[in-house]
C-alpha positions in Angstrom: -8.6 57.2 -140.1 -7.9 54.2 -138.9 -9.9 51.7 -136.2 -10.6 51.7 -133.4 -12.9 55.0 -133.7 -15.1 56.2 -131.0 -18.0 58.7 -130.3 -20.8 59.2 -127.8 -23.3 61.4 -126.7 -23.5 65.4 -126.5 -23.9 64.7 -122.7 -21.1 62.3 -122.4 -23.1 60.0 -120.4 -22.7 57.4 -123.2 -19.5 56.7 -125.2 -18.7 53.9 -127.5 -16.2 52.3 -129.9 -15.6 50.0 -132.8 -12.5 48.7 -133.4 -12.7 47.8 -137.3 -13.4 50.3 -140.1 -17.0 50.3 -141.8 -18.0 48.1 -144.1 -19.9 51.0 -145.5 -21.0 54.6 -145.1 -24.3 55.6 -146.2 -26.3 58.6 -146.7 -30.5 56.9 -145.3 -33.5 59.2 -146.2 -35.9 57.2 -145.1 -38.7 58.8 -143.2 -37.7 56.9 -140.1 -34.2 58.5 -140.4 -35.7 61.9 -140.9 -37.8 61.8 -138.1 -34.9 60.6 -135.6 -32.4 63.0 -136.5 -34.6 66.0 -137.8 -32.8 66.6 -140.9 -33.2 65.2 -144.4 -31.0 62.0 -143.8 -28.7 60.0 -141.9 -25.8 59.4 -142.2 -24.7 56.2 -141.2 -21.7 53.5 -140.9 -22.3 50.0 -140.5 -19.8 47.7 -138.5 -20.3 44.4 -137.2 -21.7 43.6 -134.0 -18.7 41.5 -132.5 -16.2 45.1 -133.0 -19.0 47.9 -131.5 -19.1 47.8 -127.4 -20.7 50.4 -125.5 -18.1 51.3 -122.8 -20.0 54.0 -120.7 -23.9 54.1 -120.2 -26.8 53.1 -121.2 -28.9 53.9 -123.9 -32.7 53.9 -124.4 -34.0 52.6 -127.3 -37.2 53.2 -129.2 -38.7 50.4 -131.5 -39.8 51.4 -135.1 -40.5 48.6 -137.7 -38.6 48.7 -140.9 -40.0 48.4 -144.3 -39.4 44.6 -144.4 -42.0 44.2 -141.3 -38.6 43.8 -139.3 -38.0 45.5 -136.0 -35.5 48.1 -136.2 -34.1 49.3 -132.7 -32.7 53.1 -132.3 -30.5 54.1 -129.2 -30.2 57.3 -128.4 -29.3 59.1 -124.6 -32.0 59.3 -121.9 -30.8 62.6 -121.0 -30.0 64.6 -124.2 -31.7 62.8 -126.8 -28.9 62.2 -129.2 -29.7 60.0 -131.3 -25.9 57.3 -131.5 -26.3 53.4 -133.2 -29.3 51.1 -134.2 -29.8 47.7 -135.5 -32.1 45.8 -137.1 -33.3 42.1 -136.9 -33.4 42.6 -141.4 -29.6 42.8 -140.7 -28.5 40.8 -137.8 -25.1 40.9 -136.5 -24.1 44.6 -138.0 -24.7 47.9 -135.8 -24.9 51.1 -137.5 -23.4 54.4 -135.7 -24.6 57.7 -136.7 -22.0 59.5 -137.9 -22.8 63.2 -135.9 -22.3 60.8 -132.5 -18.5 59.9 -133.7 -15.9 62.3 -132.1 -14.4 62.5 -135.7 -16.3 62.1 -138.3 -14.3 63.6 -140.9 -12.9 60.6 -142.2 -15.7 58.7 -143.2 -16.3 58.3 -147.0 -20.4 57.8 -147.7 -20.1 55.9 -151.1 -24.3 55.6 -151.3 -27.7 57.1 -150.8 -30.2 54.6 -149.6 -34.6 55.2 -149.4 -34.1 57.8 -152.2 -37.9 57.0 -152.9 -38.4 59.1 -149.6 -35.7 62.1 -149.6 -36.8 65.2 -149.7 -37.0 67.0 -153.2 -34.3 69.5 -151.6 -32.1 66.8 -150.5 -29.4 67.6 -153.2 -28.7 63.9 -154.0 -25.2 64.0 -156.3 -26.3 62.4 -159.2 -22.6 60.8 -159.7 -23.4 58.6 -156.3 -24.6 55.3 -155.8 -28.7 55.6 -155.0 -31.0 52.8 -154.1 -34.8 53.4 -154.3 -35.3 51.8 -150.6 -32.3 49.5 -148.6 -30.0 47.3 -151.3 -29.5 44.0 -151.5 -27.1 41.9 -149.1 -24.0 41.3 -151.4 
């Protein structure tokens, strides 16, 4: 795959786009992450802020706080509740799409699992990927 890459909703009232390729893809069991997409994790791809635009809609977004004390700030659709991007003032500057909101999302490669302290026991981490106890550091 190459960028731009876009996705949206599973109402189609809000659609987006980055035009670079992730810096990363990862795999986010925290319990915030479980909550919002009812499963055991998230997965997630993290592009800067100055190559995501929303081009249709808007989105809703619901305030949680992160484990750093930080605000973290979901969007999802008003009308069907899919959950599509968040950010996070403990990473300023990056937005990170969830992956089931792209319109392809075969092409993605998740390299890591982050918040493995909280995955479920059934989660079925591969032990031959990258895991992080709670979010790694910056580098």
């Amino acid at each position: 795959m190459t960028a731009p890459f876009e996705g949206g909703c599973a109402c189609g009232s809000i659609r987006y786009r980055a035009s670079v390729e992730p810096l990363f893809v990862a795999h986010c069991h925290c319990a915030d992450c479980q909550k919002i997409t009812g499963a055991q994790m998230a997965t997630v791809a993290g592009v800067p802020a100055d190559s995501f635009s929303v081009l249709q809609g808007e989105a809703k977004v619901y305030i949680t706080k992160g484990d750093s004390g930080a605000n973290v700030y979901r969007s999802f659709c008003p009308n069907c509740g899919s959950t599509l991007f968040s950010t996070a003032d403990a990473m300023p500057g990056m937005y990170f799409v969830e992956a089931g909101s792209l319109d392809d999302a075969s092409w993605l490669k998740p390299t890591s699992h982050i918040y493995t302290s909280s995955a479920q026991p059934w989660a079925g981490i591969p032990a031959e990927m990258e895991q992080h106890a709670k979010l790694p550091p910056a580098g």
